[in-house]
C-alpha positions as CSV (number, residue, x, y, z in Angstrom):
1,X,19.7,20.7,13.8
2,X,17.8,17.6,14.5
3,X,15.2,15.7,12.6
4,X,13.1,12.8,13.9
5,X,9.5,11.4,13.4
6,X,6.9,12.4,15.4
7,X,3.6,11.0,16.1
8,X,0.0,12.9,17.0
9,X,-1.9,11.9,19.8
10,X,-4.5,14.6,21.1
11,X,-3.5,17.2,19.9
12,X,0.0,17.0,20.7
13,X,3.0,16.0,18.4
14,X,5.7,13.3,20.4
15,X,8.7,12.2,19.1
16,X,8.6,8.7,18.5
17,X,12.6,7.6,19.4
18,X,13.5,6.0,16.0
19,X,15.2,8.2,13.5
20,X,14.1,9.7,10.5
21,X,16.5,7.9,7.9
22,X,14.1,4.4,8.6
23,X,11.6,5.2,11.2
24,X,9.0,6.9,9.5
25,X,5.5,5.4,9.9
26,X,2.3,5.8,8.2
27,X,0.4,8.9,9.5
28,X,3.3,10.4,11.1
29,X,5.0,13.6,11.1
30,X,8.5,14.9,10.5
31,X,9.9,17.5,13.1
32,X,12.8,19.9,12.3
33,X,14.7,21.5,16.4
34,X,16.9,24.5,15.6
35,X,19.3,25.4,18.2
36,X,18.0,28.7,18.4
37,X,14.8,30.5,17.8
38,X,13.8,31.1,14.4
39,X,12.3,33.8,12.6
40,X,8.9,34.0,10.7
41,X,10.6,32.3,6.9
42,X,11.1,28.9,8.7
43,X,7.7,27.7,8.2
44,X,8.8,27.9,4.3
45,X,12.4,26.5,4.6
46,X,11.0,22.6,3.9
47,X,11.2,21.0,0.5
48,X,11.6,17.6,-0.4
49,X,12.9,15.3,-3.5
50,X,10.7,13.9,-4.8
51,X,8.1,16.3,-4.1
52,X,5.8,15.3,-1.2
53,X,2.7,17.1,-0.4
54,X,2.0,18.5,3.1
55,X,1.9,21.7,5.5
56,X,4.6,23.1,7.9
57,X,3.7,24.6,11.2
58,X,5.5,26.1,14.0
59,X,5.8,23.3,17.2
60,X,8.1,26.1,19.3
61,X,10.3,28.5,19.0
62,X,12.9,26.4,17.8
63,X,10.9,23.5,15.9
64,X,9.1,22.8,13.2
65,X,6.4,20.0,11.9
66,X,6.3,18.8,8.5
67,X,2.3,17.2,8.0
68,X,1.8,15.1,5.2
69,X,-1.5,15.6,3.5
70,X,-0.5,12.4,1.8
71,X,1.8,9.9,3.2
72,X,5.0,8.9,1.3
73,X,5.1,6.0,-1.1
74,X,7.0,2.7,0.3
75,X,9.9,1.7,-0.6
76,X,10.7,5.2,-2.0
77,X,13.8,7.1,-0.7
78,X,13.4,11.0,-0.2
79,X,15.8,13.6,0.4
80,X,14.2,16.9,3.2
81,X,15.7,19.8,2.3
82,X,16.0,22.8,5.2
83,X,17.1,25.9,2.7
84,X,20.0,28.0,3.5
85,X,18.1,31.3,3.4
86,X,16.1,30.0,6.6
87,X,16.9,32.9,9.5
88,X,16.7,33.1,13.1
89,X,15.3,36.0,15.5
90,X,18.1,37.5,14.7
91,X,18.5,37.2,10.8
92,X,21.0,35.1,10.5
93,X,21.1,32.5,7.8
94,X,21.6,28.7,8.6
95,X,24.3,29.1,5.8
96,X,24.7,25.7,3.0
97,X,21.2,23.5,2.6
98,X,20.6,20.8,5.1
99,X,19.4,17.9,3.7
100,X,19.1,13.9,5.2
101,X,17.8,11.5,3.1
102,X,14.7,8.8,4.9
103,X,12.8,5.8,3.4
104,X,9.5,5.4,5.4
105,X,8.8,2.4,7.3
106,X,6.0,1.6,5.4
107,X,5.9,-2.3,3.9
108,X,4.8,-3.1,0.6
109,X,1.8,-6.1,0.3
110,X,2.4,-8.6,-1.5
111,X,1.2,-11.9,-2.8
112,X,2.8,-14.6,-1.8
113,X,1.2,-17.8,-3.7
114,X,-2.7,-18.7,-5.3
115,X,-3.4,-21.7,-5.2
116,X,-6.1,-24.0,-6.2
117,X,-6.8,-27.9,-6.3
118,X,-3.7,-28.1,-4.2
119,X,-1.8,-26.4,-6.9
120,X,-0.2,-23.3,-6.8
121,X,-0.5,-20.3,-9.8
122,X,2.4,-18.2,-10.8
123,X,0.9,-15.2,-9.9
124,X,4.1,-13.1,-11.6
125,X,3.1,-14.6,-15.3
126,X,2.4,-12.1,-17.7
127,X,-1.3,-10.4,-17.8
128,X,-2.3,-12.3,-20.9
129,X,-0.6,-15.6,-20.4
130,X,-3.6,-18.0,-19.3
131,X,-3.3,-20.7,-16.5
132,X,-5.7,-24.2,-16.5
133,X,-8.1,-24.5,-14.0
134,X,-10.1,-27.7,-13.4
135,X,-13.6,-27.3,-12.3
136,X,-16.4,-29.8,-11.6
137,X,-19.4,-29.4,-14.3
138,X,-21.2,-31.0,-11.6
139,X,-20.7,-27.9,-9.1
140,X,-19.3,-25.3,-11.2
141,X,-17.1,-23.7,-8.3
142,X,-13.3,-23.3,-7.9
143,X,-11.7,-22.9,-4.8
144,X,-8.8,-20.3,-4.2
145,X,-6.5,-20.1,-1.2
146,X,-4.5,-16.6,-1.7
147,X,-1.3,-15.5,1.0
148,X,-0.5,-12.9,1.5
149,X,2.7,-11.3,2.7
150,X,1.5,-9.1,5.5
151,X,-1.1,-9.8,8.5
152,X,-4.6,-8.7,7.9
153,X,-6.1,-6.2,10.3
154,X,-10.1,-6.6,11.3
155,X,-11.2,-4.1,9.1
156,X,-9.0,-5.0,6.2
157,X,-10.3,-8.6,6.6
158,X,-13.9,-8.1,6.3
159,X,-12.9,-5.6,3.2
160,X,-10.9,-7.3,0.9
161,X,-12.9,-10.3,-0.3
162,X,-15.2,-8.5,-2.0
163,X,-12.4,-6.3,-3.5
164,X,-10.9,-9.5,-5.2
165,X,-13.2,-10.5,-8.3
166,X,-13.8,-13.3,-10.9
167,X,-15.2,-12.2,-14.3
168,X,-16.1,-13.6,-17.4
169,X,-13.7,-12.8,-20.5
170,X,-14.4,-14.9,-23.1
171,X,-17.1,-15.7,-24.7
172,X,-18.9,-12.1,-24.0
173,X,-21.9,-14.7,-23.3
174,X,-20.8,-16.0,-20.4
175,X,-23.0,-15.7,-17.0
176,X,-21.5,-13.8,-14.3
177,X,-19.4,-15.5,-11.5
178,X,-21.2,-15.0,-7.8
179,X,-18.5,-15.3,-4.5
180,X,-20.3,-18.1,-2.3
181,X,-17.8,-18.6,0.5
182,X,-15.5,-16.9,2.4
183,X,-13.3,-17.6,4.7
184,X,-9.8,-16.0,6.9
185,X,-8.2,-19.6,7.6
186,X,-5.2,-17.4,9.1
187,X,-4.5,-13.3,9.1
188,X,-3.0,-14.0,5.9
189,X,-4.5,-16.7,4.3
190,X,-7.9,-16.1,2.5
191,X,-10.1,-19.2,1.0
192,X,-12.5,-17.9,-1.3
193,X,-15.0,-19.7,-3.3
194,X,-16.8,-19.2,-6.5
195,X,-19.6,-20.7,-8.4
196,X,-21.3,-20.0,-11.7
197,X,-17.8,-20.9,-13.7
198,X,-18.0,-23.4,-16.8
199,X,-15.8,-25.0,-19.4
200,X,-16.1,-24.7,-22.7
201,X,-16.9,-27.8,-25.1
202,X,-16.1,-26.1,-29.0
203,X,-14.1,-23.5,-27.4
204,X,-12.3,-22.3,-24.5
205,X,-13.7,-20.1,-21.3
206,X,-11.9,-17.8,-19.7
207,X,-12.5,-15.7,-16.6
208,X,-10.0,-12.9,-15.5
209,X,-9.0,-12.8,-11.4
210,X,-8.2,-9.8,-10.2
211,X,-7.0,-8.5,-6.9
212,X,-6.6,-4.5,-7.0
213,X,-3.7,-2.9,-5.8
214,X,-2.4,1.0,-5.9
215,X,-3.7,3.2,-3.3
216,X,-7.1,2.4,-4.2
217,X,-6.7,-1.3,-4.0
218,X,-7.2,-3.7,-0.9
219,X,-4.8,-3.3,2.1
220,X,-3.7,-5.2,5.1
221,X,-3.3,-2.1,7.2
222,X,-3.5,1.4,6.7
223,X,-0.6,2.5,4.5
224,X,0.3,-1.0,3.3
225,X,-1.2,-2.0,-0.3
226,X,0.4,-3.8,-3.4
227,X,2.5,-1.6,-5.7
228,X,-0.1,-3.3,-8.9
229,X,-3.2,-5.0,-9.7
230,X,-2.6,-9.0,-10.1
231,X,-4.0,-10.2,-13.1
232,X,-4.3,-14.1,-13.9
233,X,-6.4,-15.1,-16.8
234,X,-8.2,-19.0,-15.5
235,X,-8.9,-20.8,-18.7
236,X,-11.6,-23.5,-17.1
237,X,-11.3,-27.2,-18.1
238,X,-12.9,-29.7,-17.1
Protein backbone atom coordinates (compact mmCIF):
# COMPACT_ATOMS: atom_id res chain seq x y z
CA UNK A 1 0.00 0.00 0.00
CA UNK A 2 1.24 3.44 -0.75
CA UNK A 3 0.05 6.89 0.29
CA UNK A 4 1.29 10.23 -1.10
CA UNK A 5 -0.20 13.74 -1.85
CA UNK A 6 -1.56 14.51 -4.79
CA UNK A 7 -2.42 17.70 -6.49
CA UNK A 8 -5.50 18.67 -9.05
CA UNK A 9 -4.80 20.28 -12.20
CA UNK A 10 -7.63 19.90 -14.87
CA UNK A 11 -9.28 17.60 -13.93
CA UNK A 12 -6.66 15.22 -13.18
CA UNK A 13 -5.18 14.20 -9.76
CA UNK A 14 -0.79 13.99 -9.96
CA UNK A 15 1.21 12.85 -7.38
CA UNK A 16 3.19 15.51 -6.17
CA UNK A 17 6.74 13.44 -5.21
CA UNK A 18 6.99 14.48 -1.49
CA UNK A 19 5.48 12.06 1.01
CA UNK A 20 2.57 12.24 3.00
CA UNK A 21 4.17 12.16 6.56
CA UNK A 22 5.31 16.21 5.76
CA UNK A 23 4.35 17.03 2.21
CA UNK A 24 0.93 17.87 2.41
CA UNK A 25 -0.05 21.25 0.93
CA UNK A 26 -2.95 23.40 1.16
CA UNK A 27 -5.66 22.33 -1.44
CA UNK A 28 -4.28 19.07 -1.96
CA UNK A 29 -5.34 15.57 -1.91
CA UNK A 30 -4.29 12.32 -0.31
CA UNK A 31 -4.11 9.13 -2.63
CA UNK A 32 -4.33 5.52 -1.26
CA UNK A 33 -2.47 2.51 -4.49
CA UNK A 34 -3.52 -1.06 -3.47
CA UNK A 35 -1.56 -3.71 -5.08
CA UNK A 36 -4.54 -5.14 -6.40
CA UNK A 37 -7.91 -4.16 -7.50
CA UNK A 38 -10.33 -3.44 -4.92
CA UNK A 39 -13.85 -4.07 -4.55
CA UNK A 40 -16.83 -1.62 -4.19
CA UNK A 41 -16.26 -1.05 0.31
CA UNK A 42 -12.94 0.80 -0.51
CA UNK A 43 -14.39 4.05 -1.11
CA UNK A 44 -15.53 3.69 2.77
CA UNK A 45 -12.19 2.16 4.16
CA UNK A 46 -10.76 6.00 5.03
CA UNK A 47 -10.97 7.53 8.48
CA UNK A 48 -8.80 9.82 10.16
CA UNK A 49 -7.80 10.97 13.87
CA UNK A 50 -8.73 13.71 14.51
CA UNK A 51 -11.67 13.72 12.34
CA UNK A 52 -11.16 15.58 9.04
CA UNK A 53 -13.94 16.32 6.69
CA UNK A 54 -13.91 15.25 3.05
CA UNK A 55 -15.06 12.65 0.24
CA UNK A 56 -13.28 9.51 -1.19
CA UNK A 57 -13.48 8.61 -4.79
CA UNK A 58 -12.23 5.90 -6.90
CA UNK A 59 -8.81 7.28 -9.11
CA UNK A 60 -8.47 3.35 -10.65
CA UNK A 61 -8.85 0.16 -9.98
CA UNK A 62 -6.24 0.06 -7.44
CA UNK A 63 -6.36 3.74 -5.93
CA UNK A 64 -8.17 5.84 -4.07
CA UNK A 65 -8.49 9.88 -3.41
CA UNK A 66 -9.17 11.31 -0.15
CA UNK A 67 -10.68 15.27 -0.99
CA UNK A 68 -10.84 17.48 1.78
CA UNK A 69 -13.85 19.68 1.91
CA UNK A 70 -11.79 21.50 4.46
CA UNK A 71 -8.14 21.48 4.56
CA UNK A 72 -6.31 20.28 7.74
CA UNK A 73 -5.36 22.62 10.57
CA UNK A 74 -1.42 23.52 10.69
CA UNK A 75 0.72 22.32 12.81
CA UNK A 76 -1.74 19.52 13.71
CA UNK A 77 -0.57 15.81 13.43
CA UNK A 78 -3.23 13.26 11.96
CA UNK A 79 -3.29 9.68 11.88
CA UNK A 80 -5.25 8.03 8.13
CA UNK A 81 -6.63 5.06 8.87
CA UNK A 82 -7.29 2.27 5.87
CA UNK A 83 -9.78 -0.34 7.83
CA UNK A 84 -9.06 -3.89 7.91
CA UNK A 85 -12.47 -5.00 6.53
CA UNK A 86 -11.48 -3.17 3.18
CA UNK A 87 -11.71 -6.19 0.32
CA UNK A 88 -10.44 -6.71 -3.07
CA UNK A 89 -12.30 -8.12 -6.31
CA UNK A 90 -11.91 -10.99 -4.86
CA UNK A 91 -13.13 -10.50 -1.08
CA UNK A 92 -10.24 -10.70 0.58
CA UNK A 93 -9.64 -8.51 3.54
CA UNK A 94 -6.36 -6.30 3.77
CA UNK A 95 -6.16 -7.98 7.26
CA UNK A 96 -4.86 -5.45 10.65
CA UNK A 97 -5.69 -1.45 10.12
CA UNK A 98 -3.15 0.61 8.11
CA UNK A 99 -2.55 3.73 9.48
CA UNK A 100 0.60 6.53 8.85
CA UNK A 101 0.54 9.43 10.65
CA UNK A 102 1.18 13.26 8.38
CA UNK A 103 1.42 16.85 9.58
CA UNK A 104 0.51 19.10 6.53
CA UNK A 105 2.84 21.48 5.16
CA UNK A 106 0.91 24.22 5.96
CA UNK A 107 2.79 27.34 8.00
CA UNK A 108 1.30 29.17 10.72
CA UNK A 109 1.33 33.37 10.39
CA UNK A 110 2.66 34.97 12.74
CA UNK A 111 3.56 38.39 14.09
CA UNK A 112 6.82 39.01 14.39
CA UNK A 113 7.13 42.72 16.07
CA UNK A 114 4.69 46.20 16.13
CA UNK A 115 6.29 48.84 16.37
CA UNK A 116 5.80 52.46 16.69
CA UNK A 117 7.98 55.76 17.34
CA UNK A 118 10.83 53.48 16.62
CA UNK A 119 9.71 51.33 19.54
CA UNK A 120 8.70 48.00 19.42
CA UNK A 121 5.24 46.56 21.36
CA UNK A 122 5.15 43.17 23.01
CA UNK A 123 2.66 41.92 21.04
CA UNK A 124 2.40 38.48 23.40
CA UNK A 125 1.35 40.76 26.58
CA UNK A 126 -1.81 39.82 28.02
CA UNK A 127 -5.28 41.10 26.25
CA UNK A 128 -5.88 43.58 29.06
CA UNK A 129 -2.40 44.67 29.89
CA UNK A 130 -2.21 48.31 28.26
CA UNK A 131 0.99 49.71 26.34
CA UNK A 132 1.83 53.84 26.15
CA UNK A 133 1.64 55.35 22.97
CA UNK A 134 2.81 58.87 22.38
CA UNK A 135 0.90 60.86 19.86
CA UNK A 136 1.16 64.48 18.63
CA UNK A 137 -2.13 66.61 19.80
CA UNK A 138 -1.05 68.63 17.02
CA UNK A 139 -1.71 65.64 14.31
CA UNK A 140 -3.51 63.14 16.29
CA UNK A 141 -2.05 60.07 14.18
CA UNK A 142 0.23 57.18 15.21
CA UNK A 143 2.20 55.32 12.97
CA UNK A 144 2.51 51.46 13.09
CA UNK A 145 5.02 49.22 11.34
CA UNK A 146 3.74 45.44 11.79
CA UNK A 147 6.10 42.12 10.44
CA UNK A 148 4.96 39.63 9.79
CA UNK A 149 6.43 36.13 9.70
CA UNK A 150 5.39 34.99 6.25
CA UNK A 151 5.47 36.87 2.65
CA UNK A 152 2.38 38.47 1.59
CA UNK A 153 0.75 37.44 -1.70
CA UNK A 154 -0.96 40.30 -4.03
CA UNK A 155 -4.22 39.58 -2.97
CA UNK A 156 -3.55 39.14 0.66
CA UNK A 157 -1.75 42.53 0.49
CA UNK A 158 -4.40 44.66 -0.76
CA UNK A 159 -6.74 42.69 1.93
CA UNK A 160 -5.37 42.81 5.14
CA UNK A 161 -5.12 46.55 6.01
CA UNK A 162 -8.45 47.06 6.25
CA UNK A 163 -8.82 43.83 8.28
CA UNK A 164 -6.38 45.27 11.03
CA UNK A 165 -8.49 47.98 13.03
CA UNK A 166 -8.08 50.81 15.69
CA UNK A 167 -11.02 51.45 18.01
CA UNK A 168 -11.96 53.51 20.68
CA UNK A 169 -12.33 51.74 24.31
CA UNK A 170 -12.49 54.02 26.81
CA UNK A 171 -14.29 56.70 27.32
CA UNK A 172 -17.47 55.34 25.19
CA UNK A 173 -17.30 59.04 23.97
CA UNK A 174 -14.48 58.86 22.03
CA UNK A 175 -14.66 59.69 18.06
CA UNK A 176 -13.85 56.89 15.80
CA UNK A 177 -10.27 56.31 14.52
CA UNK A 178 -10.12 56.62 10.42
CA UNK A 179 -6.92 54.51 8.50
CA UNK A 180 -5.22 57.39 6.42
CA UNK A 181 -2.21 55.70 5.00
CA UNK A 182 -1.07 52.66 3.82
CA UNK A 183 1.74 51.30 2.79
CA UNK A 184 3.61 47.44 1.88
CA UNK A 185 7.35 48.81 2.60
CA UNK A 186 8.33 44.95 1.97
CA UNK A 187 6.03 41.56 1.51
CA UNK A 188 6.06 41.45 5.11
CA UNK A 189 6.33 44.68 6.43
CA UNK A 190 3.03 46.89 6.62
CA UNK A 191 3.20 50.75 7.70
CA UNK A 192 -0.18 51.79 8.55
CA UNK A 193 -1.27 55.12 9.69
CA UNK A 194 -4.07 56.43 11.75
CA UNK A 195 -5.61 59.69 12.65
CA UNK A 196 -8.47 60.80 14.85
CA UNK A 197 -6.59 59.34 18.22
CA UNK A 198 -6.33 61.72 21.41
CA UNK A 199 -4.95 61.75 24.89
CA UNK A 200 -6.81 62.18 27.72
CA UNK A 201 -6.18 65.25 30.16
CA UNK A 202 -8.50 64.09 33.57
CA UNK A 203 -8.38 60.60 32.48
CA UNK A 204 -6.83 58.12 30.26
CA UNK A 205 -7.84 57.05 26.47
CA UNK A 206 -7.58 53.91 25.28
CA UNK A 207 -8.09 52.42 21.84
CA UNK A 208 -7.97 48.54 21.24
CA UNK A 209 -5.68 47.20 18.02
CA UNK A 210 -6.67 44.35 16.65
CA UNK A 211 -5.44 42.15 13.84
CA UNK A 212 -7.94 39.00 13.27
CA UNK A 213 -6.74 35.78 13.09
CA UNK A 214 -8.55 32.10 12.85
CA UNK A 215 -9.71 31.01 9.58
CA UNK A 216 -11.71 34.06 9.22
CA UNK A 217 -8.86 36.39 9.89
CA UNK A 218 -6.26 37.99 7.45
CA UNK A 219 -3.75 35.64 5.61
CA UNK A 220 -0.60 35.75 3.71
CA UNK A 221 -1.58 33.07 1.44
CA UNK A 222 -4.23 30.79 1.06
CA UNK A 223 -4.08 28.24 3.97
CA UNK A 224 -1.65 30.31 6.09
CA UNK A 225 -3.44 32.58 8.90
CA UNK A 226 -2.59 33.22 12.68
CA UNK A 227 -3.78 30.52 15.15
CA UNK A 228 -5.58 33.96 17.37
CA UNK A 229 -6.65 37.39 17.14
CA UNK A 230 -3.73 39.94 18.59
CA UNK A 231 -5.08 42.15 20.96
CA UNK A 232 -2.99 45.25 22.33
CA UNK A 233 -4.82 47.86 24.30
CA UNK A 234 -2.73 51.69 23.24
CA UNK A 235 -3.28 53.93 26.16
CA UNK A 236 -2.46 57.43 24.17
CA UNK A 237 -0.26 60.07 25.97
CA UNK A 238 0.91 62.73 24.90
Amino acid sequence: MNVFPVVNEGGIWYPTGLNIETGLRYGQGIAVRFNKPMGENVIRSLRFEPSLSGRTENLNEESIVYIFSKDPEPETTYVLIVSGDTRDTEGLKIGADFKINFTPDLPVLRVLSVETGGCKINVFSAENDSVQVSVDPAAGHIDLLIHFSLLFGLDERQNTPQRITISPFFPRTLPPVALKYVNWISHDRLFLRWEGLSAGDEYPHYYKLTIPGGRGGISSCPGSYMNENIVINLEIVK
